[in-house]
C-alpha positions in Angstrom: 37.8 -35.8 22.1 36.2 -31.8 22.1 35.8 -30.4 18.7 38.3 -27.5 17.9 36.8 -24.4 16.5 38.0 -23.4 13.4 37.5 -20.0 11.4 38.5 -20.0 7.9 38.8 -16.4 5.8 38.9 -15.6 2.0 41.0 -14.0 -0.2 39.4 -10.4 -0.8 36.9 -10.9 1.8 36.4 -9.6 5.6 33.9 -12.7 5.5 34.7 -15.2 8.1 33.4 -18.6 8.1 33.2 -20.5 11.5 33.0 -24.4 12.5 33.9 -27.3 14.3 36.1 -30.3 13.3 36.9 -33.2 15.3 40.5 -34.2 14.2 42.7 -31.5 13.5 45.4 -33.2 11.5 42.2 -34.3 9.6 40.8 -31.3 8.8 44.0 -29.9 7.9 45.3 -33.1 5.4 40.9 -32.6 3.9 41.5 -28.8 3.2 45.2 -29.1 1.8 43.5 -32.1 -0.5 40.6 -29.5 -1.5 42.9 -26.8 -2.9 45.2 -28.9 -4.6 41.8 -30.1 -6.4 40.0 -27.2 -6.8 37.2 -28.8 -4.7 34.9 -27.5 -2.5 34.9 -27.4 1.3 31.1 -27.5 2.5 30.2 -25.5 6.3 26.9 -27.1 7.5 25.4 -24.8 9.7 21.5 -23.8 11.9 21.0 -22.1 8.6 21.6 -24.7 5.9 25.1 -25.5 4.1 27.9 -22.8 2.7 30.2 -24.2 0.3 33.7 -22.7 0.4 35.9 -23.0 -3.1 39.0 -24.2 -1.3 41.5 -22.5 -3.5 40.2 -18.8 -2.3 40.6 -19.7 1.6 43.4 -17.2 2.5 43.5 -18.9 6.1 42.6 -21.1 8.6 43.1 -20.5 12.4 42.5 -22.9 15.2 41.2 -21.5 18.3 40.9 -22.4 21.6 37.1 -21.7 24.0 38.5 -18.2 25.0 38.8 -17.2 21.4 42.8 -16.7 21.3 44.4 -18.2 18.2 46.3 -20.9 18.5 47.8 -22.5 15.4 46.9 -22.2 11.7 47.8 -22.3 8.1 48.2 -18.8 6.2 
């Protein structure tokens, strides 16, 4: 299966966080869990590991290789 590319965005923020997840409905079911807790979603990345507080993720968009959204949660 090809990883999906995912970019998340925060509340008050023009920051953009970027990744890769394997399983969609996954991902999706993981984040969902994360706000509810007040957890933490961790990015690893070339440059080391960003940890996200789930509850300030304003919104999550799938996209495809030639960058056009395709689904997401907002």
């Amino acid at each position: 299966m090809a990883k999906q590319k995912v970019k998340i965005s925060l509340l008050g923020s023009m920051k953009e966080f970027q990744t890769e997840v394997d399983d969609k409905k996954k991902f999706t079911k993981e984040i969902e869990e994360l706000i509810q807790s007040g957890g933490m979603y961790w990015i690893k990345d070339d440059d080391g590991e960003i940890g996200i507080n789930a509850q300030q993720i304003h919104s999550i968009e799938f996209v495809d290789e030639t960058d056009k959204r395709e689904a997401g949660l907002v």
